[in-house]
C-alpha positions as CSV (number, residue, x, y, z in Angstrom):
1,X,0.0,0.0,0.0
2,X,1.4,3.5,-0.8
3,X,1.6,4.7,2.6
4,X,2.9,8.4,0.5
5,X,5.7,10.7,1.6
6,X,6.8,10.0,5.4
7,X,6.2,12.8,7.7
8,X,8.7,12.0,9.7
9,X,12.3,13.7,10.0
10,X,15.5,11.3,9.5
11,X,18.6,12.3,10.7
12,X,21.6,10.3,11.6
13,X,22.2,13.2,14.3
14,X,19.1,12.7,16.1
15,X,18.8,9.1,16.0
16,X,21.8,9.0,17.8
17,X,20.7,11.3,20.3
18,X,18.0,9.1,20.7
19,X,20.0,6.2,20.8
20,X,21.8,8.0,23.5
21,X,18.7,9.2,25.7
22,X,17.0,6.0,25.4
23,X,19.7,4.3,27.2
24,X,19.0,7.0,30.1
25,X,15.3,6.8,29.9
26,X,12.3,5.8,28.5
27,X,11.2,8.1,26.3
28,X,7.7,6.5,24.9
29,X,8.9,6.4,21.0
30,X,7.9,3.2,20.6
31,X,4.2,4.0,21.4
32,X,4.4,6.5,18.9
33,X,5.7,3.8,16.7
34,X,2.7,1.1,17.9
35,X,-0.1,3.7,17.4
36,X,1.4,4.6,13.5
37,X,1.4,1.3,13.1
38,X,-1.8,0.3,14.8
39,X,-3.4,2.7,12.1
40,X,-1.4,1.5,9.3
41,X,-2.4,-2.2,9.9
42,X,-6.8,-0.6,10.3
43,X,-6.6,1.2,7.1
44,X,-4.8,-1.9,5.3
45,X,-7.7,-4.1,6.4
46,X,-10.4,-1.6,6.0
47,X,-9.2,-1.4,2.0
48,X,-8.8,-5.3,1.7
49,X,-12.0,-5.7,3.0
50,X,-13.7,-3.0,0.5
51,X,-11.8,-4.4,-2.3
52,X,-13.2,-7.9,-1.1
53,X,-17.0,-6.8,-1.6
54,X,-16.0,-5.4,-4.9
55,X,-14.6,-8.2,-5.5
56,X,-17.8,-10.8,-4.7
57,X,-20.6,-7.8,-6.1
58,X,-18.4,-8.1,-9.6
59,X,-18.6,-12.3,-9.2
60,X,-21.9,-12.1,-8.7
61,X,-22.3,-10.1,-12.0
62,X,-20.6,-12.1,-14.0
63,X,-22.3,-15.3,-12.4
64,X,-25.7,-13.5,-13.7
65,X,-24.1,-12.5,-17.0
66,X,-23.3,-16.2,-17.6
67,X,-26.0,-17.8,-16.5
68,X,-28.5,-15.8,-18.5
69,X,-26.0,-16.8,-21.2
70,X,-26.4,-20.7,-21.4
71,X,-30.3,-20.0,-20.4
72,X,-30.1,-18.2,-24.6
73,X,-27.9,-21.2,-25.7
74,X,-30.4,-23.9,-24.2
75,X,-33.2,-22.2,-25.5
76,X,-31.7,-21.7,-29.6
């Protein structure tokens, strides 16, 4: 899934900082992480799940499509 641009700021500087604070302290980054993630993972299954109705409303056209096909064929 194209997840776009990412928002976030990457920076060999500051990851070592955090690297270095983290050691120190807890400083909650991974919950941050979790919760971007959490989302990600909602929105992935939200769009499978749409694509899956599509999916079974465009089967069930074609089933119709083909049915009322061989109906003509039967009946020539």
């Amino acid at each position: 899934m194209d997840l776009g641009e990412c928002t976030k700021i990457h920076d060999l500087a500051l990851r070592a900082d955090y690297e270095i604070a983290s050691k120190e302290r807890d400083l909650f980054f991974e919950l941050d992480a979790m919760d971007h993630l959490e989302s990600f993972i909602a929105e992935c299954d939200r769009r499978t799940e749409l694509a899956k109705k599509r999916l079974a409303e465009t089967q069930e056209e074609i089933s119709a499509e083909v049915s009322a096909k061989v109906c003509l064929v039967t009946l020539v």
